[in-house]
N, C-alpha and C positions, 0 to 999 in steps of 0.2 A: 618577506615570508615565502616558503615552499606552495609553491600551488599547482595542481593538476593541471594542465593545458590542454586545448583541443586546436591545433595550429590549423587543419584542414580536414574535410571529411576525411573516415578510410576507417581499415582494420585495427584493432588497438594498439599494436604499434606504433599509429601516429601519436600516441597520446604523449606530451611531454611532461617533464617537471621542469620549473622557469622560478627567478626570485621575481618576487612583484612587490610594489608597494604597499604596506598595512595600511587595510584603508581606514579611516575615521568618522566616528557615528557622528551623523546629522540631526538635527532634534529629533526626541524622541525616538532616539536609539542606542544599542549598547552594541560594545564590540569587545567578540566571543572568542578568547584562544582554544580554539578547535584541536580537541585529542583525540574524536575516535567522529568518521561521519559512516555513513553505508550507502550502496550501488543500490539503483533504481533501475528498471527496465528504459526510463525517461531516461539516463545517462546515455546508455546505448543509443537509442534512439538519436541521441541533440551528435554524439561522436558519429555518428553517421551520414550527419545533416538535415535529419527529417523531423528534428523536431527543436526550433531555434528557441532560444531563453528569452524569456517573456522583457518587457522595458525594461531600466530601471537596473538590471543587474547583469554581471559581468558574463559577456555573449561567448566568449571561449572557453567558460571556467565551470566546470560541471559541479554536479553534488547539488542535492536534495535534501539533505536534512546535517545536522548537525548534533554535537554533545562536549560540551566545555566549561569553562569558566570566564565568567565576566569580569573582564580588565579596564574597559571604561565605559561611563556612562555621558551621554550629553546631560546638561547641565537642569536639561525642565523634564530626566527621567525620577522617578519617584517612586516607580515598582520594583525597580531589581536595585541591587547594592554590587560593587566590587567585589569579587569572592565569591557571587553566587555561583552553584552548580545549573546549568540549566541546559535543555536540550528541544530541537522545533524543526521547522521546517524554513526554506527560503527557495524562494524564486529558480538558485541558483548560486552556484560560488562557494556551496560547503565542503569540496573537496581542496579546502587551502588550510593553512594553519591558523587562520582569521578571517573570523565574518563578521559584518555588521548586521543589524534586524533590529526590526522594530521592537521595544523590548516588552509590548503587549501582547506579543506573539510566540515569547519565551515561555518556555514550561519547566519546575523546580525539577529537578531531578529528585526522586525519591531516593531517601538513606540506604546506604547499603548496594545500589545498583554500580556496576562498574562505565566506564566510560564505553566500550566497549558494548556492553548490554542497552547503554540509556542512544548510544546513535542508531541502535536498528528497533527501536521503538517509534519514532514520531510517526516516518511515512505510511508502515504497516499499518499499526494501532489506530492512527488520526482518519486514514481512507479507508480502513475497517466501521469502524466508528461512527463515521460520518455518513457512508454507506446504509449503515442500517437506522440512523435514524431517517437520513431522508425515505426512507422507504416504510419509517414508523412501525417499525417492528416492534412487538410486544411481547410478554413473558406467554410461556407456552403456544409460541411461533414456531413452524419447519421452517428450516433455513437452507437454501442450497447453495453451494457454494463453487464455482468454477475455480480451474487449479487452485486445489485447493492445500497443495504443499509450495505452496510462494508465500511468501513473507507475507502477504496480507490476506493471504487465504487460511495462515496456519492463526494470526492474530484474529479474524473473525470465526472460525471454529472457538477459540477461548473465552471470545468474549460471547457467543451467543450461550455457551454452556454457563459462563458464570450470570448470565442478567438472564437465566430460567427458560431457553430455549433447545431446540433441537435444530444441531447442524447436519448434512447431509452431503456429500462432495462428490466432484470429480477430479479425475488427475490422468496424465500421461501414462505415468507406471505403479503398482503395486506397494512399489517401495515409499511412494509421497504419499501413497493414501495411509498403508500402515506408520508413518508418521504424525498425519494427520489423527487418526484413531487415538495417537497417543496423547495427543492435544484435548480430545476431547469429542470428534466426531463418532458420529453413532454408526454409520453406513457409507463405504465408497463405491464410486464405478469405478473401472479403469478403462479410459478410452483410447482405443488403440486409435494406429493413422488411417486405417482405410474406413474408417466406423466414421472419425473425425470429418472427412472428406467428404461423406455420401450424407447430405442434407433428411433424406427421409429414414437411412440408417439411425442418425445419431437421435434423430427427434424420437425413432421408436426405443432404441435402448433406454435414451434419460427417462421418457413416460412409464413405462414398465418400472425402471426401478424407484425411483421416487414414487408412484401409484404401489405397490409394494411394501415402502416404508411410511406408508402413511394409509393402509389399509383400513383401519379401527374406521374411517371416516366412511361415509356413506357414497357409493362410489361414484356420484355426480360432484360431489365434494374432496375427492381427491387430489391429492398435491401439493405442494410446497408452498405457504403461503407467503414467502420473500426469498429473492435470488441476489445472490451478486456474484454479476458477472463478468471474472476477468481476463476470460477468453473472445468473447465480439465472435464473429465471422458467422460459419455456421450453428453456434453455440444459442445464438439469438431467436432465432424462430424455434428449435427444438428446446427451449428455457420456457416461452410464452405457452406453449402446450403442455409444460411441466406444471404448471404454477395450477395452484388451486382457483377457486370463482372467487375475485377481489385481490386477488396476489399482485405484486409489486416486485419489478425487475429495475434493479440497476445497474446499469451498464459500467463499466469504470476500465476495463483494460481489453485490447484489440490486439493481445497476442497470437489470437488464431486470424484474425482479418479484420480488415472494415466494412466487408459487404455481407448483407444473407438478402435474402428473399422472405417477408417478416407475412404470415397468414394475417391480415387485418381481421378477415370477421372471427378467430379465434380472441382478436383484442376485443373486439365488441361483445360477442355472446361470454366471454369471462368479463366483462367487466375489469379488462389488467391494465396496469397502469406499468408503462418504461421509461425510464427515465436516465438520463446519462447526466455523469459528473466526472468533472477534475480539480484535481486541487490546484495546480501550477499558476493558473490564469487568476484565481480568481481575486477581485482587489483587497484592499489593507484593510478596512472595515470587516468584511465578510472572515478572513483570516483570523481578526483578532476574535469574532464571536466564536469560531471553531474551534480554536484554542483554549476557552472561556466554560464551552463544554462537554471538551476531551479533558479539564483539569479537573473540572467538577465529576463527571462520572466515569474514567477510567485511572486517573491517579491514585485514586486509594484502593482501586485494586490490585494497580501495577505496585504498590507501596504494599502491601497486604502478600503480595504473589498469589494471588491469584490468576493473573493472566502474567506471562513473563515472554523478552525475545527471545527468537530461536534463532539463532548464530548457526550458518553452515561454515564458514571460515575468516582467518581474518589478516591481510596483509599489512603491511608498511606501506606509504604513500608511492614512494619511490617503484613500486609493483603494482601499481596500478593499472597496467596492460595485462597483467596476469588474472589479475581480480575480473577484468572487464570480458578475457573470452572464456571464464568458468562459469559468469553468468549468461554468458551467449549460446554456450554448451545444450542448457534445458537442462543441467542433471543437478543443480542446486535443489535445495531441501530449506529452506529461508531465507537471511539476509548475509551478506556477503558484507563482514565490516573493515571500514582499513584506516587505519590509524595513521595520526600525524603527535607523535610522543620523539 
């Protein structure tokens, strides 16, 4: 089979294509002829060396999520059939022309979506998702949302407007926010770089404006009552001041940094709860229940269209290096899909 390589750290250029052997599903597993998967910020990251693939799955071979059809099944699988459409996530190794996965971790593709559409669904939609429930957001919630023209910024703007809430964003430029509005966002900032940079700047811009759009409230009760956010750095102490009294910040991407300076008694006198998650680590159990209720409460929306991917481009495998510095760039507007047809 064709499969994306990562021979040694470096620039995308290092990235090869190599034939490798099809591998073959272990109990309780199916294996997926892969036609369309999508780039992760993780990709970048593992092609750089700084972020290595978890056990268990192939350590040079990138890709985070998958969309295909099932070509075999081991023998004690009972949930999926030969033929099926399905599309998920994996550890790692989705950028080949076949993957194996556990096949409780497999999601049906709904009718009608292209292959294409269904591989820049799982990571967006599932970490969107999963996001806002651990943070137990409810109908008629503010929601804020850091970059919030990335792929899983553009999938949680959709899904807070469809399950009866208000989203509220930030973004780099103008142009991801008015994207984002298109999706379904009520309100952007746009935060330039020295805004980004200056810790007491950014904290006072987000407060004003989130304090702003959430004004109706009485103004000791002001603010966003759930964040996700997938900025980190500075983004984190100016988020905690954002949040209303009982708000709930989760953390999930560190594209602005790893580090802030976080006000404690801000955590204390609001009552905020932060919380950080990843999806990549976490073991097969926990996977399969994530799976379990992204099918039960986002498939029949993504089946319905109600919530749909946003595709900013979409390569051939073999341009894989091209794919990898247009998301390196910052100027993407979603997921970056690249096909193995």
């Amino acid at each position: 089979m064709r499969t994306a390589v990562i021979p040694r750290p470096g620039p995308p250029d290092v990235l090869e294509i190599q034939d490798r052997p099809t591998p073959t599903p272990a109990p309780g597993e199916v294996l997926v002829r892969v036609y369309a998967s999508a780039l992760n910020r993780a990709d970048l990251a593992q092609r750089r060396g700084r972020y290595p693939a978890p056990p268990g799955v192939p350590a040079d071979v990138p890709g985070l999520e998958y969309a295909g059809e099932v070509v075999a099944c081991a023998p004690d699988v009972t949930a999926r059939r030969v033929g099926d459409r399905v599309m998920g996530l994996v550890g790692g190794g989705g950028h080949a022309e076949y993957v194996v996965t556990d096949a409780r971790t497999t999601l049906a593709i709904p009718d009608g979506l292209s292959w294409e559409e269904a591989a820049a669904i799982p990571e967006a939609f599932i970490t969107a998702h999963d996001g806002l429930a651990q943070a137990h957001f409810a109908r008629g919630e503010v929601v804020l949302v850091h970059a919030v023209g990335s792929g899983v910024g553009l999938a949680a703007v959709q899904l807070v407007r469809a399950l009866g809430g208000t989203a509220l964003g930030t973004a780099r430029t103008p142009a991801k926010l008015e994207q984002a509005r298109a999706h379904g966002m009520l309100a952007g900032l746009a935060v330039l770089p020295d805004v980004a940079r200056d810790p007491a700047a950014l904290r006072d811009a987000l407060v004003a404006f989130v304090h702003a759009h959430t004004a109706e409230r009485a103004p000791e009760h002001r603010g966003a009552d759930v964040a996700l956010d997938l900025a980190g750095g500075t983004y984190v102490n100016a988020t905690l001041h954002a949040l209303a009294p009982m708000g709930r910040a989760i953390l999930i991407g560190l594209v602005a940094g790893g580090r802030d300076t976080v006000d404690l008694d801000r955590v204390l006198r609001g009552r905020l709860t932060l919380r950080g998650t990843v999806m990549r680590s976490r073991g097969l159990e926990e996977r399969i229940a994530t799976a379990e209720r992204f099918a039960a409460a986002v498939l029949p929306l993504i089946a319905d269209r109600a919530v749909h991917a946003t595709i900013e481009a979409v390569f051939p495998l073999e341009r894989i290096a091209e794919a990898h510095a247009l998301l390196e760039s910052n100027a993407t507007t979603g997921k970056i899909v690249l096909t193995m047809r």
